[in-house]
C-alpha positions, -999 to +999 in steps of 0.1 A: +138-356+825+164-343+849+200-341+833+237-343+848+250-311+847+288-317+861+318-296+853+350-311+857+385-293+860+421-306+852+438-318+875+471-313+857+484-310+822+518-317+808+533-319+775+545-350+757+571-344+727+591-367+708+613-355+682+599-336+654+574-366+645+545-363+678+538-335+703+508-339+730+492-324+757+480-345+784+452-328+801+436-351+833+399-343+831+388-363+863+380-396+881+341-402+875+340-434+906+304-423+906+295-423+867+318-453+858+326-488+866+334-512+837+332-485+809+329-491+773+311-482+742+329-451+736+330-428+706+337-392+699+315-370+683+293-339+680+263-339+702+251-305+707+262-293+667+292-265+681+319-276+660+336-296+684+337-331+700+320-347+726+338-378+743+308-402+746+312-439+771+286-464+789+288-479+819+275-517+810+244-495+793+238-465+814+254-440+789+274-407+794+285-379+775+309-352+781+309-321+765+341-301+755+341-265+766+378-265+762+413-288+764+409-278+800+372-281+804+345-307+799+309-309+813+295-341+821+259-353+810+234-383+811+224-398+778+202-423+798+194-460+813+181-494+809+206-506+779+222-540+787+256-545+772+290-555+776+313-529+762+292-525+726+275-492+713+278-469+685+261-439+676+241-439+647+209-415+633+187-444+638+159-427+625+172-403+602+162-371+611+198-349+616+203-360+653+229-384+662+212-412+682+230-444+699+225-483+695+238-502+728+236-533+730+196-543+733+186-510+730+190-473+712+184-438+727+170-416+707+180-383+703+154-357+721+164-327+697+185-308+732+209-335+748+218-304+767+190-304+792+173-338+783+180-373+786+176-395+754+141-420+746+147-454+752+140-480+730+144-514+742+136-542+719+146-577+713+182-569+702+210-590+721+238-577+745+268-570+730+308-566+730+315-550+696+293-531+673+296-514+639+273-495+617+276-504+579+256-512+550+258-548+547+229-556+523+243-526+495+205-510+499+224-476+506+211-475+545+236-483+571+231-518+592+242-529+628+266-554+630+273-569+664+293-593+681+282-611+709+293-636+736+259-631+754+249-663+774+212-664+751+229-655+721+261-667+711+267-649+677+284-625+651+250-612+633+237-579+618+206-559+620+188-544+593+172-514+611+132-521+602+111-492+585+092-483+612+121-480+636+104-480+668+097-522+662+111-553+673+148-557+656+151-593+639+190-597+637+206-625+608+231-644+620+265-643+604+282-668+623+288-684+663+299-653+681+333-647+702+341-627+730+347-598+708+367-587+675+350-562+649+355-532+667+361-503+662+363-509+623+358-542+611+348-541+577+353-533+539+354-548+505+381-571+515+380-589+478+370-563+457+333-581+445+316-546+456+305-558+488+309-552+525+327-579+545+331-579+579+367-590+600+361-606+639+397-611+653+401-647+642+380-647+607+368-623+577+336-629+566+328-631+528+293-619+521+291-636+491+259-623+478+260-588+489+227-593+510+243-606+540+226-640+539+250-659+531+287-658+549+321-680+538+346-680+562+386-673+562+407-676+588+427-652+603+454-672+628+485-653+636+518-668+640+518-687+672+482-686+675+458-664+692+461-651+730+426-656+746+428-649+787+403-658+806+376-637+792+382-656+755+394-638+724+390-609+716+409-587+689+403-546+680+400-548+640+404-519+614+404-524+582+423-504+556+446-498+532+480-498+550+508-501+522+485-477+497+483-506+469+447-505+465+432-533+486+420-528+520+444-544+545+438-557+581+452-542+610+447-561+645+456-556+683+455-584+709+432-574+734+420-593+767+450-610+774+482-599+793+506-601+766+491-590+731+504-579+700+498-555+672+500-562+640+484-559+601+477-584+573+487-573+537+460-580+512+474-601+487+453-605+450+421-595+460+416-613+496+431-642+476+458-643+503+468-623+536+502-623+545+508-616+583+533-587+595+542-575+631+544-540+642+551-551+679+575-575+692+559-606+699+564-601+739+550-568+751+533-576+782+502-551+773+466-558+773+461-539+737+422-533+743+421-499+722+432-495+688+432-458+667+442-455+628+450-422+618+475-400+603+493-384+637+522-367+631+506-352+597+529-369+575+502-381+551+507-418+566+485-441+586+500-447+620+486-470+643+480-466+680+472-485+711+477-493+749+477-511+780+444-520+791+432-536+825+450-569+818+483-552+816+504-571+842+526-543+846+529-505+840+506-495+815+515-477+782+506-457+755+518-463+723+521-448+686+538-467+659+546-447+632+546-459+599+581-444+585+578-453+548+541-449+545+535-484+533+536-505+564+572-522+557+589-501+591+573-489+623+590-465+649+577-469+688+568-440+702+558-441+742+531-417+746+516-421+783+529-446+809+513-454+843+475-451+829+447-476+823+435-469+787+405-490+773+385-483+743+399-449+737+389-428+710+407-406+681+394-378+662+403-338+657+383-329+686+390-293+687+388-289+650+428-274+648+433-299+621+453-325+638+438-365+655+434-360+694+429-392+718+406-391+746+410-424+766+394-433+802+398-468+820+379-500+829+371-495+864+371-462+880+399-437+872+416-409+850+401-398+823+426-383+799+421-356+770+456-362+746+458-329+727+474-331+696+500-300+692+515-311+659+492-285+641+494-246+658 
């Protein structure tokens, strides 16, 4: 199978600092019209095993990967076709043998052993399209499951997979609830009440697997103050779950997305999912379409900061945001204006160059930059 082999340039870099708290370097890595119109599914992650990160998206199934050959540098590459999907897709070693392989939507690609010069094996079966997905073990049997969220017009549902023995047969999903436009991505689940097993948070809900064998679901609402801001695409909410003010119980932290005036905020676990108590980070008018969300440790303060930004919604000028979480427990959050005048959606945080410190890589909706944030905090 013939492969992409495309190396883009930057276009320009520049350096972001603010204060003594965040430094980055903004390198543009290219357009991509041709490879990318209504992009999603991203993630960041090492394809070819060199110690470094690859920036991995989809365009409504056809996936992409880029591989970094420096801050300056990165080759693009066809994963391969014939997914359908919204935005949904995770990778995952589907069949366990080393090689990182990715589930999108009604399909996976398998991993041919050299992503380098092949395209990946696709497997399509009768899985359902999708807007969100998350890989974890929802029946406690030690092997990792496929959750998805779906507003697909033949399947209407929030529902996991358990990923059958012999991998390369039909996958039977097991519904969890009616589906939304979208809401578990890119982290939407943990032992919310501390029963030792996996739950799972959708925007407007958490899901109690009462059990532990994800058959049977309760429900608990999750309705901020002044209710939820579905546009016209319905709600949808970027979910990570985890423990915020360091008191032992996984929180919830949430960002608005889809809608031209979202919010961030987080929901402190209160006696075991007993209670969550709803907290703002944002002001409550920001005009941003919030449809990425990142939860890491920035500025290397040993606190979880959160970070988001304006997505294709946005009526205005687009921005990048960190908030810093100045006490370490959630009870204060600086701004910090990262980018302005880009479309980000879906983007992605990790150490990509392995220097120690969380990098962003973020591309648009439609056609446009793609952006490589290097984090300088760590020299």
């Amino acid at each position: 199978m013939k492969n992409i082999g495309l190396t883009a340039f930057i276009v320009c870099t520049w350096m972001f600092s603010f204060g003594q708290s965040f430094q980055f370097e903004v390198h543009k890595i290219g357009e991509f019209g041709e490879f990318g119109e209504n992009m999603g599914a991203t993630s960041l992650v090492d394809m070819n095993k060199d110690g470094y990160l690859d920036f991995v998206y989809g365009q409504r199934g056809t996936m992409f990967w880029m591989e970094y050959i420096s801050p300056s540098e990165w080759k693009l590459r066809k994963i391969g076709t014939g997914a359908r999907t919204d935005v949904g897709g995770v990778p995952h070693d589907v069949n366990r043998n080393g090689l990182i392989d990715f589930v999108v939507g009604d399909s996976w690609f398998e991993n041919p052993g050299n992503p380098e010069k092949e395209e990946f094996i696709l497997h399509r079966k009768n899985m359902i399209g999708t807007h969100d997905n998350v890989i974890v073990d929802i029946d406690g049997d030690g092997i990792k499951d496929v959750v998805v969220v779906s507003n697909d017009k033949e399947h209407n549902v929030t529902a996991w997979y358990r990923i059958p023995e012999d991998y390369t047969q039909n996958w039977d999903y097991t519904k969890i609830w009616d589906g939304i436009h979208g809401g578990a991505a890119p982290h939407g689940y943990g032992d919310l009440n501390n029963d030792g097993h996996m739950d799972i948070v959708r925007g407007d809900v958490w899901f109690e697997n009462v059990n532990g064998d994800g058959k049977s679901w309760k429900e608990h609402k999750l309705i901020p103050p002044g209710g939820n801001r579905p546009d016209r695409f319905g709600l949808a909410l970027k979910t990570w779950v985890l423990d915020i003010n360091n008191d032992g119980m996984p929180d919830i932290v949430q960002a608005e997305a889809d809608t031209q005036n979202g919010r961030v905020f987080w929901w402190e676990n209160v006696n075991n999912g007993g209670e969550f108590v709803f907290h703002p980070v944002t002001a409550d008018s920001t005009d941003q379409d919030f449809h990425s969300l990142a939860i890491a440790d920035f500025n290397g303060d040993g606190y979880m900061d959160i970070a988001s930004g304006g997505g294709p919604l946005t009526p205005g000028t687009r921005k990048m945001f960190i908030w810093e979480n100045v006490a370490g427990d959630g009870s204060q959050w600086k701004e910090h204006l990262i980018l302005s005048g880009f479309e980000v959606h879906e983007f992605v945080a990790a150490d990509v160059d392995g220097d120690g410190d969380v990098d962003i890589f973020s591309k648009p909706w439609k056609p446009g930059q793609h952006l490589y944030l290097e984090n300088k905090q760590v020299e």
